[in-house]
C-alpha positions in Angstrom: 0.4 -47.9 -6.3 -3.1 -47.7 -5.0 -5.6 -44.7 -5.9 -4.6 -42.2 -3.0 -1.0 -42.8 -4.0 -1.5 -41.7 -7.8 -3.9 -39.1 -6.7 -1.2 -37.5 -4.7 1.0 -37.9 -7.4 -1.4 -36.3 -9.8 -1.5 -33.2 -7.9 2.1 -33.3 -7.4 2.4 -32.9 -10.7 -0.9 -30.3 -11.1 1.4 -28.5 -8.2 -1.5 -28.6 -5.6 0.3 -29.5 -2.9 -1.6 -27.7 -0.1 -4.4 -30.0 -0.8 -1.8 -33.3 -1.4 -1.0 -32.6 2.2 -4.2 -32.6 3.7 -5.8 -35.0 1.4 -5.9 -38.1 4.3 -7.8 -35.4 6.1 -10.1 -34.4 3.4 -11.1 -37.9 2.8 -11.6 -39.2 6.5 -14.1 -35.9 6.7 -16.5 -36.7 3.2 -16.6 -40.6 4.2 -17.8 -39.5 7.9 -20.1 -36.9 6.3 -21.2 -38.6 3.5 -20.1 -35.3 1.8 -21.7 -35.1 -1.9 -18.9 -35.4 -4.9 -19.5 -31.8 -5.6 -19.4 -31.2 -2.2 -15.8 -32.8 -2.4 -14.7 -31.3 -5.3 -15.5 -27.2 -3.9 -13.5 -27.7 -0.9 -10.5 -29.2 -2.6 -10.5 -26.3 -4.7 -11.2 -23.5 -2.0 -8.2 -25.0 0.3 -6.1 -24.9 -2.9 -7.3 -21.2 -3.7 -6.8 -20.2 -0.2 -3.5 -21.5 0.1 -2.3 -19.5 -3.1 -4.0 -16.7 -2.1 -2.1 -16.6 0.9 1.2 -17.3 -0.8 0.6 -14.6 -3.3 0.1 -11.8 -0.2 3.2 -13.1 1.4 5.2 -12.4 -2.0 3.6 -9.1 -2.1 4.1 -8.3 1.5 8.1 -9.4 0.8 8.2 -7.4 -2.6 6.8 -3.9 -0.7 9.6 -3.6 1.3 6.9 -2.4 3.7 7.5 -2.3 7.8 5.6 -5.0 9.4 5.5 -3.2 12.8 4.3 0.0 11.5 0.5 -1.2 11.1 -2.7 1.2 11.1 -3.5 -0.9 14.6 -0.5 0.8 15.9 -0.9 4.8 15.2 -1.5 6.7 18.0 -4.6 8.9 16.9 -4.9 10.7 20.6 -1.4 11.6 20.3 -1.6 13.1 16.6 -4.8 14.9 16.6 -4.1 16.6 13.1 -5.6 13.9 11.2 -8.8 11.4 12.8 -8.8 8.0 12.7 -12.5 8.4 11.0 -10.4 10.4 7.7 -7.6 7.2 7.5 -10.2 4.3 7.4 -12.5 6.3 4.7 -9.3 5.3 2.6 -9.4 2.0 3.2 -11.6 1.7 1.0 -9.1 2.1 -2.0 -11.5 3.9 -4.5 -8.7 6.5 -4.5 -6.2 3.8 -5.9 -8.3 2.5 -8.4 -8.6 5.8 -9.7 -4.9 6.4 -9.6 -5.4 9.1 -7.0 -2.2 10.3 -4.8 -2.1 10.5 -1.0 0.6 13.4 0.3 1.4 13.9 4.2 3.2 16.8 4.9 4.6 17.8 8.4 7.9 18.0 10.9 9.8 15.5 11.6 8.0 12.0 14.2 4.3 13.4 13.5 3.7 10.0 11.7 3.4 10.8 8.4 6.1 7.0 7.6 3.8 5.1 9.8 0.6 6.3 8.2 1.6 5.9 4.4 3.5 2.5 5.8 0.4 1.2 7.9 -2.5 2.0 4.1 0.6 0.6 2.4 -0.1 -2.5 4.7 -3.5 -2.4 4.2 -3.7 -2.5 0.6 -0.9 -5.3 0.1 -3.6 -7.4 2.2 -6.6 -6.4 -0.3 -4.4 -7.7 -3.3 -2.8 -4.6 -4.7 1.0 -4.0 -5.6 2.8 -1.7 -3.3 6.4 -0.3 -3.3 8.2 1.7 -0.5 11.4 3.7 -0.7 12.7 6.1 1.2 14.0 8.8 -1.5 17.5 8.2 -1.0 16.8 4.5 -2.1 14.5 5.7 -5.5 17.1 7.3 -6.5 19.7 5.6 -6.6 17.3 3.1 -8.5 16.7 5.0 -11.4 20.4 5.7 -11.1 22.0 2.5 -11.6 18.8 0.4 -13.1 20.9 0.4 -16.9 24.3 -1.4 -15.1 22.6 -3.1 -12.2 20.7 -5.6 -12.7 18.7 -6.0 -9.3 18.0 -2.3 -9.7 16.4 -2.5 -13.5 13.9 -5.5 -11.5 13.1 -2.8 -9.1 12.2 -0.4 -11.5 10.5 -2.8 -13.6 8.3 -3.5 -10.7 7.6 0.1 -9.5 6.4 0.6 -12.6 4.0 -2.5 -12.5 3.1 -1.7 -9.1 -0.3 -0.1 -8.0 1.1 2.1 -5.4 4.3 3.7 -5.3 5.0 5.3 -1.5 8.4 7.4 -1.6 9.2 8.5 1.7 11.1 11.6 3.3 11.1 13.6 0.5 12.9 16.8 1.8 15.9 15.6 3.8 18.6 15.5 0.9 18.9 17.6 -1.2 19.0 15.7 -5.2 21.2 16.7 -7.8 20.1 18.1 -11.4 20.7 14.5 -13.3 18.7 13.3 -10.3 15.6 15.7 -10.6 15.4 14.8 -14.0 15.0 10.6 -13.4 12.8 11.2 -11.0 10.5 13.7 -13.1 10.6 11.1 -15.7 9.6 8.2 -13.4 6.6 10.5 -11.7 6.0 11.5 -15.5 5.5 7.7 -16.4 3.4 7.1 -13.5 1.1 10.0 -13.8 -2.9 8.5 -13.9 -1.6 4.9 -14.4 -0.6 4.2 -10.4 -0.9 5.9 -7.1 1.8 7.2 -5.2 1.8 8.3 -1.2 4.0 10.8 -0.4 5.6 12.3 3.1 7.8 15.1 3.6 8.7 17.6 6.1 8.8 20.2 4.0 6.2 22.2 2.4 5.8 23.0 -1.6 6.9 25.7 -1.5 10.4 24.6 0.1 10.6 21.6 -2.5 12.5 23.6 -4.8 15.0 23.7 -2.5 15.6 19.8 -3.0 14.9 19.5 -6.4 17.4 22.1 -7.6 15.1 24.0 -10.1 11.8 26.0 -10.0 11.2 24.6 -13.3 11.2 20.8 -12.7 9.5 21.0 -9.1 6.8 22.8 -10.7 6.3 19.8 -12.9 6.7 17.4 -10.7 4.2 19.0 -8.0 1.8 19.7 -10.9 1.6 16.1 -11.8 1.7 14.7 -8.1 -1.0 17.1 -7.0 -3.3 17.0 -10.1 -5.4 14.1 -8.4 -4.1 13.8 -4.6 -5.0 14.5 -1.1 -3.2 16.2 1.5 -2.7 15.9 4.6 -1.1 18.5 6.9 0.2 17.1 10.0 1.2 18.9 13.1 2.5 18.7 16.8 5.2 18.0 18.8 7.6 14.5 17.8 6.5 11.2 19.0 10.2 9.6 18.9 11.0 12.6 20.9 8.0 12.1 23.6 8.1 8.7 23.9 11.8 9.4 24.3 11.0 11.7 27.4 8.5 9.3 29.0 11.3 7.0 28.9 13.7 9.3 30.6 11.0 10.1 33.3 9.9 6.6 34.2 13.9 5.9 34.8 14.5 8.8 37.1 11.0 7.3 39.2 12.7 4.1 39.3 16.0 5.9 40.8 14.1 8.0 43.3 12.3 4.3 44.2 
């Protein structure tokens, strides 16, 4: 076996194989460049970094359960006017999230409100942070079955590691008393350790309507708005406009 060959097998073993694959490469470039050892030595090691990086974001991405084709990129700012495009990217910053800070968007039903918390959800995956989405419907039943299910008590163990919690559609079911009560304990355990984005169509004042009690929604709300911005969103549907553009381009076509 000559040197190349036990060097490949060396970081086979060391598991760099992003650099094992490219080392033929690597070498044919320092001989033609006369590259320094150290020289050498720093791009082997970024590739390999690189490489991991990326794999890392990939399993994060995966892990979110995030919507790949609801980016930022894609909101339609001149359609939703409520909110400006200037007031989203002063987020992307993330100071709020390292301060454990909570993002709420309130508003009717196809204003944006999943794309938004979907699209900084994106955006903070790609900067190296945690993130979990789940509709409401789906938390619950989490924090239902996490003691007797055992790819539900992973789930939980990871919201709870997580950076950013987004729970979407707060507000179209109604939750049960036993319910309420998990999820005030989860917000409970949350509360100043990790960030959580909220959207709902209903305002706080209607929450109590689907969290059964006065008493529990006020302590939920109290700990979810302690540190938060909100965000009231307004206008017509976009699922319903786009919807209507659709039906008025095929009658054109028909009167063609």
């Amino acid at each position: 076996m000559n040197k190349k060959e036990e060097i490949k097998e060396y970081l086979s073993i060391l598991k760099l194989n992003t650099v094992k694959d490219t080392l033929g490469d690597i070498l044919i470039k320092a001989e033609k460049n006369d590259t320094s050892y150290q020289n050498i030595l720093h791009e082997i090691l970024e590739i390999e970094v690189k490489a991991k990086q990326k794999r890392a974001q990939k399993r994060r991405f995966r892990q979110s359960k995030l919507n790949p084709d609801k980016e930022l990129k894609d909101f339609n700012f001149k359609f939703q006017k409520s909110i400006t495009e200037k007031e989203i990217n002063q987020l992307l910053d993330f100071e709020w999230l390292e301060q454990a800070f909570n993002l709420i968007f309130l508003g009717p039903p196809g204003v944006g409100k999943t794309h938004l918390a979907n699209g900084i959800g994106i955006k903070a995956v790609n900067h190296g942070y945690k993130v979990k989405f789940f509709g409401l419907e789906k938390l619950i039943k989490i924090l239902k079955t996490h003691e007797v299910v055992k790819k539900s008590r992973l789930e939980l163990k990871r919201i709870k590691k997580c950076d950013l919690l987004i729970i979407d559609e707060i507000g179209y079911l109604p939750i049960s008393k036993e319910e309420a009560n998990k999820f005030f304990k989860l917000i409970s355990e949350l509360y100043e350790q990790t960030s959580i984005i909220i959207t709902s169509n209903k305002g706080f004042s209607e929450w109590t309507e689907i969290l059964g009690e006065q008493e529990i929604t006020t302590a939920i709300l109290d700990r979810i708005m302690h540190y938060s911005e909100i965000f009231n969103l307004k206008g017509n549907s976009y699922r319903l406009e786009c919807r209507e553009n659709i039906l008025k381009n095929k009658k054109k076509i028909a009167e063609a």
